[in-house]
Structure formats: structure tokens, C-alpha cells
C-alpha positions as CSV (number, residue, x, y, z in Angstrom):
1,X,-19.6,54.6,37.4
2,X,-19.9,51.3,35.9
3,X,-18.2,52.5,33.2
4,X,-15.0,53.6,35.5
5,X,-15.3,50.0,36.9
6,X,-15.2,48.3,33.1
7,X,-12.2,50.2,32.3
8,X,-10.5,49.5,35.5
9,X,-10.9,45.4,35.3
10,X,-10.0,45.5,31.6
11,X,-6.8,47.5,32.8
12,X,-6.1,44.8,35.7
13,X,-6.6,42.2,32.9
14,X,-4.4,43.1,30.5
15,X,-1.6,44.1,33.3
16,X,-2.0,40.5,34.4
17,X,-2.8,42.3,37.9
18,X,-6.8,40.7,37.9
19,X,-7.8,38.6,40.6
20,X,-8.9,34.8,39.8
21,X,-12.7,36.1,39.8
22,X,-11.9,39.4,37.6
23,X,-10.0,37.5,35.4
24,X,-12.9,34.9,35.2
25,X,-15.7,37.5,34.6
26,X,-13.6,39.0,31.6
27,X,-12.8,35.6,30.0
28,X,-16.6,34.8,30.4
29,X,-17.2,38.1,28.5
30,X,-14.7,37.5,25.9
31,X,-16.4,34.4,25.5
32,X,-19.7,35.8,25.0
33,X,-18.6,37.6,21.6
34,X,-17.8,34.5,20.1
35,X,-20.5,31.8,20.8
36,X,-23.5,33.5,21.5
37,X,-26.3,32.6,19.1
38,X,-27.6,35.8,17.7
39,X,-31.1,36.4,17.1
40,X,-32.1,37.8,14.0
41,X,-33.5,41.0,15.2
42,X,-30.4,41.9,16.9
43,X,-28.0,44.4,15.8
44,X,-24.6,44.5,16.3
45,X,-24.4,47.5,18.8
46,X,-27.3,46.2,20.7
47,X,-25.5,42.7,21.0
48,X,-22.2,44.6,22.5
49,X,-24.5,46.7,24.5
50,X,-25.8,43.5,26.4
51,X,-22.7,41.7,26.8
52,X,-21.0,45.2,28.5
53,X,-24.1,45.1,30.6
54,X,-24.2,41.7,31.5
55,X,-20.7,42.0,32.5
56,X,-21.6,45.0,34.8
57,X,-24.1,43.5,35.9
58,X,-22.5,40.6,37.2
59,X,-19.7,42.8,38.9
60,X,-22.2,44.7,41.3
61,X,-25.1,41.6,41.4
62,X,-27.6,44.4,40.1
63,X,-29.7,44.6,37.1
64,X,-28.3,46.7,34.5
65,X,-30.9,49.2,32.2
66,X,-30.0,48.9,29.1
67,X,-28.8,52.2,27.6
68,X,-28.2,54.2,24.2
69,X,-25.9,56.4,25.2
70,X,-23.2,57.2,22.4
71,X,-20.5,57.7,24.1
72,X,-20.5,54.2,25.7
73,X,-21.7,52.4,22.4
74,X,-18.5,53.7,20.9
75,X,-16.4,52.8,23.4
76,X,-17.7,49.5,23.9
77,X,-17.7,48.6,19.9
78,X,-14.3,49.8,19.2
79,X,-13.0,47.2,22.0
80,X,-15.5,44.4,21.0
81,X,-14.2,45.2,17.2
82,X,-10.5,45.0,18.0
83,X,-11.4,41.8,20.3
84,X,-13.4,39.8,17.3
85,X,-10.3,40.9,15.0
86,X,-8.3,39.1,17.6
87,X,-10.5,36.4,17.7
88,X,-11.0,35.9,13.9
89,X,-7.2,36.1,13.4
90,X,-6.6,33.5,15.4
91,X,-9.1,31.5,14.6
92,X,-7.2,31.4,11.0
93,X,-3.9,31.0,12.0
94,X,-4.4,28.1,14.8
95,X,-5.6,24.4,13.7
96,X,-8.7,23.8,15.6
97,X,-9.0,19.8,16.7
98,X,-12.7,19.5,15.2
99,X,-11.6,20.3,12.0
100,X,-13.2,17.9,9.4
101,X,-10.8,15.4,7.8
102,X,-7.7,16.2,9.7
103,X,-6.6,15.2,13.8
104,X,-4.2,16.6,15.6
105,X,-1.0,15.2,16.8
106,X,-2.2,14.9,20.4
107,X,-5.0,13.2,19.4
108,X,-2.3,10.0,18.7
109,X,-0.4,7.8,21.4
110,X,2.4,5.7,20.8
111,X,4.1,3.0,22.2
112,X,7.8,2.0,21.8
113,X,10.4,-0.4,22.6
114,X,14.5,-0.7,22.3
115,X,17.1,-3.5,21.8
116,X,16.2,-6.4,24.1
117,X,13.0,-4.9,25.3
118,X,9.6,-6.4,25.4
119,X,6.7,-4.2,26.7
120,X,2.4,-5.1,26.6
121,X,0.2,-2.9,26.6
122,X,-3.9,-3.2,27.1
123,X,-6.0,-1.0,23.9
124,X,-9.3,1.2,25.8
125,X,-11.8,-2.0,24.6
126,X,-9.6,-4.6,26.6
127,X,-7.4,-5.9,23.5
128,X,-3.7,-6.4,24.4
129,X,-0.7,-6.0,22.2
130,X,2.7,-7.0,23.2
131,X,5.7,-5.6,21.3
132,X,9.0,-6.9,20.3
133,X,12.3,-5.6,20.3
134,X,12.4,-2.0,18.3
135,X,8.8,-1.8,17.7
136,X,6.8,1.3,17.5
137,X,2.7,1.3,17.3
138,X,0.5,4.5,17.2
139,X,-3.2,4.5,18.1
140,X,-5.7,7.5,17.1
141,X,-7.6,7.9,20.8
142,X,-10.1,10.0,18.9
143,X,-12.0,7.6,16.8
144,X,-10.6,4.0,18.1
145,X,-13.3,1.7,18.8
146,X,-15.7,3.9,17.4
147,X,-16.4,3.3,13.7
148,X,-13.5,0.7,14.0
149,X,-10.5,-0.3,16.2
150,X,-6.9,1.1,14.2
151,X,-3.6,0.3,15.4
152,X,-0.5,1.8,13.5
153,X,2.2,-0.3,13.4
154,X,4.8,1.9,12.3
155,X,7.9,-0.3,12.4
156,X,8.4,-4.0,14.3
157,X,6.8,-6.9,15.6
158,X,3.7,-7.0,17.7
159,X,1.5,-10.1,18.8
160,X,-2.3,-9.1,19.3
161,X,-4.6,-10.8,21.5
162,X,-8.5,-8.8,20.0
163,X,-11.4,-8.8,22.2
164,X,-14.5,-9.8,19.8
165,X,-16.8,-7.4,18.6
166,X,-18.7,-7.8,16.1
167,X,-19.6,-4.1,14.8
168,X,-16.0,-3.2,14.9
169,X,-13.3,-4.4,13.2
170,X,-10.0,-4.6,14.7
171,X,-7.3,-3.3,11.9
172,X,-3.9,-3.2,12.2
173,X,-2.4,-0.9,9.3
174,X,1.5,-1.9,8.8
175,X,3.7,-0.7,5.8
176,X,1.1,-0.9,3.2
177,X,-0.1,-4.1,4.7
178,X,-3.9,-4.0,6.4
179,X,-4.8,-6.9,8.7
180,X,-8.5,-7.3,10.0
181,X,-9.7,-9.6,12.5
182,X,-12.9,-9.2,14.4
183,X,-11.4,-11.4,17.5
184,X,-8.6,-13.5,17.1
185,X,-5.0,-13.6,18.2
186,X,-2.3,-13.0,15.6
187,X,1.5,-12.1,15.2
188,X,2.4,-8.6,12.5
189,X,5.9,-8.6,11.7
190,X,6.5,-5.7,9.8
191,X,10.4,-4.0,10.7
192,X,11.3,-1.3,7.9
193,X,15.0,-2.6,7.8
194,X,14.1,-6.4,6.8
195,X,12.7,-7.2,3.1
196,X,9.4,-9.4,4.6
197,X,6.5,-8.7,6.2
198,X,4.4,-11.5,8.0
199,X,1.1,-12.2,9.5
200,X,0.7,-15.2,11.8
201,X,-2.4,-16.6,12.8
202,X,-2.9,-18.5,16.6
203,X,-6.7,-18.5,16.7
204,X,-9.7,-17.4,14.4
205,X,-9.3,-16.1,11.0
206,X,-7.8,-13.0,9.8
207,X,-7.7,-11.1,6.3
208,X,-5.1,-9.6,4.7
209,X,-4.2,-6.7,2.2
210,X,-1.8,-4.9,0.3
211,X,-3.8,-1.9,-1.1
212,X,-6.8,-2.7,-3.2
213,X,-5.0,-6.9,-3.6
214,X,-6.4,-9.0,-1.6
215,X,-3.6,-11.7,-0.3
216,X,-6.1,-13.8,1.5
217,X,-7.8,-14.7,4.6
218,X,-5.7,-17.3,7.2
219,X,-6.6,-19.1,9.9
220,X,-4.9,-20.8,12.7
221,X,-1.7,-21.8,11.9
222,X,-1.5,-20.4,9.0
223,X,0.9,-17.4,7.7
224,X,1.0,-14.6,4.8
225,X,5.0,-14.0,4.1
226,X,4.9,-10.8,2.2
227,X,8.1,-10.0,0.0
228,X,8.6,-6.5,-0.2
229,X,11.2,-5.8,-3.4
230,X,9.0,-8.1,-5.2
231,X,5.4,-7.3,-4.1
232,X,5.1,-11.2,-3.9
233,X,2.3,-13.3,-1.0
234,X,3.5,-16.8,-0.2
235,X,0.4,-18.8,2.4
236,X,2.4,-21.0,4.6
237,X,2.2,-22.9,7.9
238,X,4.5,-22.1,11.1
239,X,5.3,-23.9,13.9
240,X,2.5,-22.6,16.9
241,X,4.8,-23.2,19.7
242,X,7.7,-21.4,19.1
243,X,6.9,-18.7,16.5
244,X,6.3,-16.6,19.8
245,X,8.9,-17.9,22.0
246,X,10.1,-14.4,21.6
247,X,7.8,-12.9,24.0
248,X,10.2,-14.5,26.6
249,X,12.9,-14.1,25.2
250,X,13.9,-16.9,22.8
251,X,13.8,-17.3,19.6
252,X,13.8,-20.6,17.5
253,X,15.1,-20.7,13.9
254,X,14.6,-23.1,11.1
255,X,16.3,-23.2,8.0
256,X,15.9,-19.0,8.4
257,X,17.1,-17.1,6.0
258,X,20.4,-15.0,6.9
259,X,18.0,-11.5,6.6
260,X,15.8,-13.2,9.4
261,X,19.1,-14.4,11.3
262,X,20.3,-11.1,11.3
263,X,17.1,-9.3,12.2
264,X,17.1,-11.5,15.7
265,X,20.7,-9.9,16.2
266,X,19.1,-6.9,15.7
267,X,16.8,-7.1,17.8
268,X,18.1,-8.8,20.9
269,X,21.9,-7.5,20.8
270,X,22.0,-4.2,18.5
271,X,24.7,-5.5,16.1
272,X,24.2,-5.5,12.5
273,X,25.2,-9.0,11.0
274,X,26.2,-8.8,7.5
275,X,26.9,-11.1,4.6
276,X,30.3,-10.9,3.4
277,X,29.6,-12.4,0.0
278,X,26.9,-14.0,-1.8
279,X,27.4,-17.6,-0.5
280,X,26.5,-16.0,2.9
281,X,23.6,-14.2,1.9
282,X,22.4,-17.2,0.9
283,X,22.9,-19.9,3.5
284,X,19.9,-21.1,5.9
285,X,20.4,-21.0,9.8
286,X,18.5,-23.5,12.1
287,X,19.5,-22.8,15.8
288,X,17.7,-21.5,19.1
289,X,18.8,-17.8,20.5
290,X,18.4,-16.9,23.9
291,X,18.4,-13.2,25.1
292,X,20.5,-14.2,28.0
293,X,23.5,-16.2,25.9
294,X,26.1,-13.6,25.5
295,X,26.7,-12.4,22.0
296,X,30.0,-13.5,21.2
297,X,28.9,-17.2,22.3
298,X,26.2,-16.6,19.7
299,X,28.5,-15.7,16.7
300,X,30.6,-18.7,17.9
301,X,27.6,-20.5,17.4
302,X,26.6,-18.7,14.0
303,X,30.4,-19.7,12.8
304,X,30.3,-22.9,13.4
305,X,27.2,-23.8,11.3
306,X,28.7,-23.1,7.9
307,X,32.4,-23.3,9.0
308,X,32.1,-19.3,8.4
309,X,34.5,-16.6,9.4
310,X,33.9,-13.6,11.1
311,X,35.1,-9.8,11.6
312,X,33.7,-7.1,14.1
313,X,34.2,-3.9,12.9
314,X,32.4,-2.0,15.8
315,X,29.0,-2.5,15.9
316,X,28.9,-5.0,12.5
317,X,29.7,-8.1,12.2
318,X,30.6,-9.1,9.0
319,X,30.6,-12.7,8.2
320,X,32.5,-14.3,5.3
């Protein structure tokens, strides 16, 4: 009989025709073959024989004798055989998440802005990070603020403002570049397309490395410039009151470079600015550049500085 009443839930299963309890009681089963801790006396057959009857015997509520028949050990292993092939198979084939020395994608979250956008965002141990234009960061939810607290910065510009903690460093991983504070607030700028990479300092003291170099520890005030092409560290001061001005907005440039003129353009208006010739590519560039003066006043504006031409082919503007 309970036999009859095994075959007929397994049938219901597998036809997806199984009530929410059926279905529940047969998971639970399936279950059992996997995870239960086997005692060393146990066989095999007697371990399939007790999770049938345990099954059964939470169908009817009664207490199940257990039984040698052969006809139902037989039955009852070829299934529990075909079930653990199943189970073995796919325990092969699919990536398990507590698999030692890798994490699964889902175990990441990332955060991203676009041209003109500025977004903040608050870390799970309070810590906030706003991003500048075209800025991606990823954060492993698994193990931050455990042994440490990680922050990708996979491409941009992102000001960080760490809660202190003592047992955990706060890291910020950017292109090769590693930045660790402990609490402090502190600028990355680290965008794929531009040839630096910088570290700004606005309170405390943060260390910085490329690798196995060390290129030193800052402190307020204080900046790591970061030449990519030529693997080169330069310790500088900035100016503290408008190194951030683009949080709001604005941005304030003095004697810039045309790469870091054209990166703001970039950023704030999706046009790529390029140098015409090498005179261009060198000139400096001190002006302020607000995300709410129209473009083509700001190339007027560019022009003017070095009585410069300019052509707009599209999106680029070339400058000559």
C-alpha cells in the first residue's frame, strides 16, 4: 500500500501535477540522499530503506517498520541510484558559491554613472563614495568588511569619505594602483582613456601602491600623480577647495594639461577634444567649467585661450 502511494507522488512529481505539500515531502526526500551524515555501520540499502520509510511515514503520520523485503529494496535503490547520478552530475557541472578561492558573479555589485552624472552611494560599514561622471566601482558583498573593506574601481573618479576602523583596512584597488586608508577622506582618479592616475588626500593619511612599489604614504593635501606610459610617481600638493568642485558640478583648471582639459569634456558633455598638432597637445589650460555653460560657449572659451582654431566633426572636436 505504501508502496502504491510512493509511486503515485513520485508520478505527480515528475508530471509537475504534486501539490505544494507533495512536492515538499519529495524535495525533503531528495534532500535526505545528499546531506545526511552516514553512520559507519550503515549500509547503503539500509540508508535507502530509511529515507523510503521516513518518507511514508511522514505521508500517513504513522510509524513505518522497517522492512527487508527484496522487491522494495530494488525498487527503492535503482531510483535512489539514478537520483545520486543526477545529483553527482550536477554537482560537477554547476559552480557551487562556497567553492574555495573563486566567488561568483552575484556575489559582486556595481555602481555606475554616464556623461554629466554624479551619483553617492553609502558601503554596508557606513563609508560613502561619490562618483564622477563615467565611473564604474564593484564591491565583493561576500567578504567586504570582513577580513578587509575592497572597493573595485574599475574605470573613473570617485571621492571616499571611510568610516575608521581599525582592524580593517579600507582598500580601493584601481588599474594596478592600491590605496589604503584606515579612515580618511580621499579623491581616486583612475579613467582607462586618460594617461594619469591620481590620489588626493583631504584628511588623514593614505598609502599608495603600484604592485610590490611602494609610491608613498600622503596626507592632507597632498597628491600621488601616477604616469601610466611611463610607470613614473610625482608627490605634489593640490588646491583643497576646488579639486572637488566637481561633485557639484564645476570644475576648476590650472595650467591643466590638454589630456586633463579634454577628459572634463569627456566627462561633463560626451565630446572627444583632440589635439590637432603637437603645439596643441602641449599647451596648458587654466579656466573654470561649469556643467550648466553650454558646450559651444565652452570651446569659444577653449579658443580663445591660445588664439586656437576649431573643427566639429560629429562628436570630436578637433582643435588646431
Amino acid at each position: 500500500m505504501k508502496q502504491r502511494i510512493f509511486r503515485t507522488l513520485m508520478h505527480r512529481y515528475r508530471a509537475d501535477e504534486a501539490t505544494a505539500r507533495e512536492r515538499q515531502l519529495v524535495e525533503r526526500w531528495y534532500a535526505s540522499l545528499d546531506s545526511e551524515q552516514i553512520a559507519d555501520q550503515d549500509t547503503l540499502p539500509i540508508r535507502q530503506e530509511k529515507n523510503l520509510n521516513l518518507l511514508l511515514q511522514t505521508i500517513d503520520n504513522r510509524p513505518v517498520r522497517l522492512r527487508s523485503n527484496r522487491r522494495i529494496y530494488q525498487m527503492v535503490a535503482g531510483l535512489a541510484a539514478a537520483i545520486l547520478l543526477c545529483l553527482t552530475a550536477l554537482y560537477w557541472v554547476a559552480p557551487s558559491p562556497r567553492t574555495v578561492g573563486s566567488v561568483p558573479e552575484e556575489a559582486y555589485q556595481s555602481f555606475q554613472t554616464g556623461v554629466g552624472e554624479r551619483k553617492r552611494i553609502t558601503l554596508p560599514d557606513g563609508s560613502t563614495v561619490t562618483l564622477n561622471s563615467r565611473t564604474q566601482i564593484r564591491i565583493d558583498l561576500h567578504r567586504y568588511n570582513k577580513a578587509n573593506r575592497t572597493v573595485q574601481l574599475l574605470d573613473g573618479e570617485a571621492y571616499f569619505d571611510v568610516e575608521k576602523d581599525s582592524a580593517r583596512a579600507f582598500v580601493v584597488q584601481s588599474d594596478g594602483l592600491e590605496t589604503s586608508v584606515l579612515g580618511t577622506t580621499f579623491t581616486v582618479q583612475s579613467y582607462l582613456d586618460h594617461p594619469e592616475q591620481k590620489v588626493s588626500v583631504f584628511t588623514g593619511r593614505v598609502q599608495v601602491t603600484k604592485a610590490d612599489r611602494m609610491l608613498g604614504v600622503i596626507q592632507k593635501g597632498e597628491q600621488i600623480r601616477f604616469e601610466k606610459k611611463g610607470a613614473n610617481a610625482k608627490t605634489e600638493t593640490f588646491d583643497l577647495n576646488n579639486r572637488n568642485a566637481w561633485i557639484a558640478g564645476k570644475v576648476f583648471l590650472k595650467q591643466a594639461a590638454f589630456s586633463e582639459l579634454a577628459l572634463v569634456l569627456r566627462n561633463n558633455y560626451g565630446v572627444e577634444l583632440r589635439a590637432g598638432n603637437s603645439k596643441v597637445e602641449h599647451q596648458y589650460y587654466t579656466l573654470p567649467i561649469h556643467r550648466q555653460i553650454a558646450l559651444d560657449n565652452v570651446l569659444q572659451t577653449i579658443a580663445k585661450i591660445h588664439d586656437n582654431q576649431l573643427r566639429r566633426e560629429g562628436n570630436v572636436v578637433i582643435v588646431f
